[in-house]
N, C-alpha and C positions, 0 to 999 in steps of 0.2 A: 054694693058689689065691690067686689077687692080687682079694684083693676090698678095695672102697669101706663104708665106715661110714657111715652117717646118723642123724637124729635126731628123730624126731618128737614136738613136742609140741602138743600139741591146748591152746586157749582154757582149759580146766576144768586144766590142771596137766600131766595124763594126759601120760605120754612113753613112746614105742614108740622100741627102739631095732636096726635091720636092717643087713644086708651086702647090698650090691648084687653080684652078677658078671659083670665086665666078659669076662670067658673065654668066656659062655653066652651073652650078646646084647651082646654088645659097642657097636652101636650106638642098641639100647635104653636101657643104661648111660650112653652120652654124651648124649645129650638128658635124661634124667631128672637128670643131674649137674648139666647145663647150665642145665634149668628151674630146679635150688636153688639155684643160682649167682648166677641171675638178681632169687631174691626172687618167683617165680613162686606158688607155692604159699600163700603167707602169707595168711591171711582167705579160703580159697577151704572145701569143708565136704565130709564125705563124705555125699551126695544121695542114693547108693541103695544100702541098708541090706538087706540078706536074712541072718536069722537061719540059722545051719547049712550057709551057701553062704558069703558072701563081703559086702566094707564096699565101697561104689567112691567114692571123690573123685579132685580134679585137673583140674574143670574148669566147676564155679561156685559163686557167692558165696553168702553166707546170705539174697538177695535175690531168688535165682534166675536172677542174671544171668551168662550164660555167658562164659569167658572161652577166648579162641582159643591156639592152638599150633598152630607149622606141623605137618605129618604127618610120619609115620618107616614103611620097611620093616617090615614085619611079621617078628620073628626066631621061626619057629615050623614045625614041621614042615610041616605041609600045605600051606605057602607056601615049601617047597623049603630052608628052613634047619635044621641039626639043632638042635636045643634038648632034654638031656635033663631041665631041671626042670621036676619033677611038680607039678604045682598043690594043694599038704598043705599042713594046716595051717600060715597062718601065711606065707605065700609072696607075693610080690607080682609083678603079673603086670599088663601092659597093656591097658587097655580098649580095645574100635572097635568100627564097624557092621560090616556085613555084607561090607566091600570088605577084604581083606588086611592092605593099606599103608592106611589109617585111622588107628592112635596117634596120638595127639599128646603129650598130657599129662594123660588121665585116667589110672589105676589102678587099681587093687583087690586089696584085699589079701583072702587067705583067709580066712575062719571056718573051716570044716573042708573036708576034703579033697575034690574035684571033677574025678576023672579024666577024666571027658569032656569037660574043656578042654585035656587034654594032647596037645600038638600045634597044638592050636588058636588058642591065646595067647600072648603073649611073655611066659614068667618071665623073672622078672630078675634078683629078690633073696629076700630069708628075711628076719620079724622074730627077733631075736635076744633080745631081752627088751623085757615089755611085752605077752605074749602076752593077760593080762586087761584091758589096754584095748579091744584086739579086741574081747572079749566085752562087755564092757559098751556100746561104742558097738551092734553086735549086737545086745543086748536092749532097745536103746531102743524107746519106741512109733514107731511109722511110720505115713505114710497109705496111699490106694489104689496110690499109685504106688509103696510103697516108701522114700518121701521120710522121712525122721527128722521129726518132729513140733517139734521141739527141734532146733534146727540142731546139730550136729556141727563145729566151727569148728574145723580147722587154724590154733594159731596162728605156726607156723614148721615147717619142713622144713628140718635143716642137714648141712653135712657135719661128719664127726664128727672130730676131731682125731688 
């Protein structure tokens, strides 16, 4: 499979390192490339934290202030494309509201496994090592909403050489 490397390292040190597959959503792939291309991600946090489900960032700062991305197709069953990654551990997958074609540039990566987003979601890639920062951002405290108490700071998103 022709997959993309990336590099996550978060503010605290912490580095997740993923494959993206351009095979499976290929045009999920080119805009997630194109966001780290850009510098897009840098100082942005992951905002909403569910322990046993999934981390999501990709789309505001540690201030709350939200930052824009144009929208992308939805690469995902129910929205007429096949996609067969499963949303397990570990897997990173596109956030939106309730309209199909909604992505932009949020995310979310797995905590544990969550079938009943299969079909639902756009995977796209797999963290590769690094799976205990997952868990620890995951065990942070959070508020009502979910929100990390303690911001969660992405300090770079890269591509990996």
């Amino acid at each position: 499979m022709n997959t993309k490397k990336i590099i996550i390292t978060m503010q605290t040190g912490d580095v997740m390192e993923a494959e993206l597959y351009p095979e499976i959503a290929p045009k999920t792939v080119a805009n997630f490339v194109q966001l780290i291309e850009d510098g897009f991600f840098e100082g942005l946090i992951f905002h909403r934290v569910i322990k046993g489900f999934m981390i999501q960032g990709g789309g505001y700062d540690k201030d709350g202030n939200h930052k824009d991305a144009a929208t992308i197709k939805g690469e995902f069953a129910s929205n007429g494309f096949e996609n067969p990654l499963k949303h397990e551990r570990g897997v990173l997958s596109m956030a939106r509201t309730m309209v199909r074609d909604s992505a932009s540039s949020q995310f979310f990566i797995m905590h544990q496994a969550a079938p009943h987003l299969d079909g639902e979601y756009a995977a796209f890639g797999k963290v590769t090592a690094g799976l205990e920062v997952i868990d620890k951002i995951a065990n942070v405290p959070t508020d009502f909403s979910d929100c990390p108490i303690e911001p969660q700071v992405i300090a770079s998103i890269n591509m990996a050489e």
